[in-house]
C-alpha positions as CSV (number, residue, x, y, z in Angstrom):
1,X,108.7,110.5,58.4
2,X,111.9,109.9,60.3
3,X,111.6,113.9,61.6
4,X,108.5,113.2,62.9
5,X,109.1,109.7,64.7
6,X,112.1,112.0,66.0
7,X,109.8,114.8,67.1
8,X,107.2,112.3,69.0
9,X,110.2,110.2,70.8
10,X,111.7,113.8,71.9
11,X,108.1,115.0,73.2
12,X,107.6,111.0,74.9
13,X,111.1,112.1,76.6
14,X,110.4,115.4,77.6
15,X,106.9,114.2,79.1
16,X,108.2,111.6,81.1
17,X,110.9,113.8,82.8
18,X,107.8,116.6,83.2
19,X,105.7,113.9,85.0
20,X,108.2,112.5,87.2
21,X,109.3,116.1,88.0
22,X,105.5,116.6,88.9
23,X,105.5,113.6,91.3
24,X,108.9,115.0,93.1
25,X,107.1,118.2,93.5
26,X,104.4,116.5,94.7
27,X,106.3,114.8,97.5
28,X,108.3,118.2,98.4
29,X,104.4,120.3,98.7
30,X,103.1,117.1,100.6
31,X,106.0,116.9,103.4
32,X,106.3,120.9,103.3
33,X,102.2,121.2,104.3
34,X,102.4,118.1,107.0
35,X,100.6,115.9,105.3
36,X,99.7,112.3,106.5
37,X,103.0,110.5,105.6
38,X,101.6,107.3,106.3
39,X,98.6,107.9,103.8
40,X,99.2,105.3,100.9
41,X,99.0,107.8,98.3
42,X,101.8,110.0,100.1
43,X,103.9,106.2,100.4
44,X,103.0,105.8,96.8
45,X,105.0,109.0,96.0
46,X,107.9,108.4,98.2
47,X,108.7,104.7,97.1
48,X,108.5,105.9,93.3
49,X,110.8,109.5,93.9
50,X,113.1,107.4,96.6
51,X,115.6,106.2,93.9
52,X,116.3,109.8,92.4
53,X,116.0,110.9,96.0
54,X,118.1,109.2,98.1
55,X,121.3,110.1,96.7
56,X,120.5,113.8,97.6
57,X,119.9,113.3,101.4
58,X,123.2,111.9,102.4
59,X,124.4,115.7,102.6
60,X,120.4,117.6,102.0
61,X,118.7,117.3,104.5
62,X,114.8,119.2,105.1
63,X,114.9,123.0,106.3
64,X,112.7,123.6,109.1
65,X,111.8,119.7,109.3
66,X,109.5,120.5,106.4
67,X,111.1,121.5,103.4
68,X,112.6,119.0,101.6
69,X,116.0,119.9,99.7
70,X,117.3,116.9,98.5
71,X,113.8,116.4,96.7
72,X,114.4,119.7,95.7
73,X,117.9,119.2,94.5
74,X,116.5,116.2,92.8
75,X,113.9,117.4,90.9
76,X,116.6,120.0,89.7
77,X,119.4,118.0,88.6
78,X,117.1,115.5,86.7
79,X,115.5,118.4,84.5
80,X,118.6,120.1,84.2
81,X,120.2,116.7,82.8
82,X,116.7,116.2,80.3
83,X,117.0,119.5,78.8
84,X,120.5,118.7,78.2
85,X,120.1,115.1,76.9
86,X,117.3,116.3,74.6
87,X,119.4,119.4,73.0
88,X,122.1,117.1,72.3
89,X,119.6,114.8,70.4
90,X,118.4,117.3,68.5
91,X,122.1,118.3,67.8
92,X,122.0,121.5,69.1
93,X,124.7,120.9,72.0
94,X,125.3,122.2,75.0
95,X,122.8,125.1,76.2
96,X,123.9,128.0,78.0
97,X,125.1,127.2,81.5
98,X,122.6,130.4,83.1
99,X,119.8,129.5,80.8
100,X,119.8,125.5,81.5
101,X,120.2,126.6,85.2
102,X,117.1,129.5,85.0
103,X,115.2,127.3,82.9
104,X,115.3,124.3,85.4
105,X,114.3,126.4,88.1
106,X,111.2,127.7,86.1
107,X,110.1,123.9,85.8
108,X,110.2,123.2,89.6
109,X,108.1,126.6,90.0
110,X,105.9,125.2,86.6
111,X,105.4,121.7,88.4
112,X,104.5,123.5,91.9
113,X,102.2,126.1,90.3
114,X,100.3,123.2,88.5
115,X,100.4,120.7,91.4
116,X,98.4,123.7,93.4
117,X,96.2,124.1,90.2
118,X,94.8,120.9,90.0
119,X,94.8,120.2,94.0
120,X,92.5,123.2,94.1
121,X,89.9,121.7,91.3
122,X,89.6,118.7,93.3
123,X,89.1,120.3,96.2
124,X,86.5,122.4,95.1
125,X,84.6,119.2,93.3
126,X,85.2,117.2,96.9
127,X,83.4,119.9,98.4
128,X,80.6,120.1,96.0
129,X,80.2,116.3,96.1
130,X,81.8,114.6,98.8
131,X,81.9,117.5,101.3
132,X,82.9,114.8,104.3
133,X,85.4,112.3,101.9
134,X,87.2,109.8,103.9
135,X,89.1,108.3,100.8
136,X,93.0,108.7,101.5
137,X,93.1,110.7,98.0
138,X,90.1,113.6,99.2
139,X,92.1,113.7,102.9
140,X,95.6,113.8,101.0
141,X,94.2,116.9,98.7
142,X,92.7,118.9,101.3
143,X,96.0,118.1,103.5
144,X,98.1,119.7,100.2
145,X,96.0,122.9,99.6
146,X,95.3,124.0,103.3
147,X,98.5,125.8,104.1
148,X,97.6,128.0,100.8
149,X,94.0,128.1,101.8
150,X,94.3,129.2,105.3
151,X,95.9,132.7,105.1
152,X,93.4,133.6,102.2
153,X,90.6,132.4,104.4
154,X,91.7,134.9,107.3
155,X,91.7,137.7,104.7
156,X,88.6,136.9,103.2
157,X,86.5,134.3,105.7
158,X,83.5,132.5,103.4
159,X,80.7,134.4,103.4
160,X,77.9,131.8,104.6
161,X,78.0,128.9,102.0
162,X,80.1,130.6,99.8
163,X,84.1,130.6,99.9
164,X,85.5,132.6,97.8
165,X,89.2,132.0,98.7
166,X,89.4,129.4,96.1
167,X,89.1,132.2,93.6
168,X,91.6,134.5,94.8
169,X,94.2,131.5,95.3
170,X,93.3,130.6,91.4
171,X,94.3,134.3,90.5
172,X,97.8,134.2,92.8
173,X,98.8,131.1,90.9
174,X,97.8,132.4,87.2
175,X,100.2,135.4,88.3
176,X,102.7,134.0,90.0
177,X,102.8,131.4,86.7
178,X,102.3,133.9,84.0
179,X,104.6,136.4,85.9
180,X,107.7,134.6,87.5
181,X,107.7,131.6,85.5
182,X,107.1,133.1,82.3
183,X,109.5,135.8,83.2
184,X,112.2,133.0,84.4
185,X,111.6,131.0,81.0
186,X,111.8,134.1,78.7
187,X,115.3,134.9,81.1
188,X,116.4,131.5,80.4
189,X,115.8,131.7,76.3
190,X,114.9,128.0,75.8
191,X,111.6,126.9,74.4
192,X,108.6,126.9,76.9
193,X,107.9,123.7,76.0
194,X,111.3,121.9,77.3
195,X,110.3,124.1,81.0
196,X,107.0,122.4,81.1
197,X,104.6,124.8,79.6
């Protein structure tokens, strides 16, 4: 019984870090595509990432005015300090420096791939039934997944009513995921699970 209630607190811990590290990828792909900083969904994100954050930008500051670092950094350090917390609760100790530091960067890759995943279901939904959405949400979604979209679009422009960019982003992500990130997790020899799989 006491194995299990260990199990379940260590999966509650792991879960928490993998959502917060989703929102502070969230903030990084919504200030690297331009989005509307003053949308309350995008002041949302910032408020609850500022206090891992702001630590980071007194010497990070973005690349390019878009590309965030110290949310980068960020979202780095705080799942390279949960793997380690949870190995040492399981008594394990300390992982291997390359791994902990291959298998972090596999998560921040996990979380991007994923935000991109699910940005591109609701966009495709929005467009089935709320083609002209003003809600800050709709506007804050298309904002996210248009800097993807666009360069497929120019490749392969919709053909009448039908897009089928959506489908060919879908496939780049399921690659780049089951490719790189699998490849990077496999690299880093700890459990798929800790990375965010």
């Amino acid at each position: 019984m006491g194995t299990q209630l260990g199990s379940a607190g260590l999966m509650l811990v792991n879960s928490l870090i993998g959502i917060y590290l989703f929102i502070l990828m969230l903030r990084f792909l919504l200030q690297a595509s331009g989005a509307d900083y003053y949308n309350p969904l995008s002041q949302t994100v910032v408020k609850i990432t500022q206090p891992v954050v702001a630590p980071f930008q007194s010497f990070l500051g973005p690349v390019a005015g878009r590309f965030d670092l110290a949310t980068l950094a960020a979202g780095f350090v705080l799942k390279v300090l949960g793997i380690i917390v949870i190995f040492m609760i399981i008594g394990v100790g300390m992982p291997p420096v390359g791994g902990l530091l291959i298998a972090a960067v596999a998560a921040l890759a996990n979380a991007i791939l994923k935000i991109y995943f699910f940005a591109l279901i609701v966009m495709i939904i929005l467009s089935w039934v709320a083609p002209q959405a003003g809600h800050p949400g709709a506007l804050l979604v298309m904002q996210l997944v248009e800097p993807i979209m666009a360069p497929v679009r120019r490749v392969i422009p919709p053909l009448g009513m039908i897009d089928l960019s959506p489908i060919v982003v879908f496939i780049i992500i399921n690659l780049l995921d089951g490719l790189v990130v699998g490849a990077l997790t496999r690299a880093a020899g700890i459990s798929g699970r800790l990375v965010g799989l």
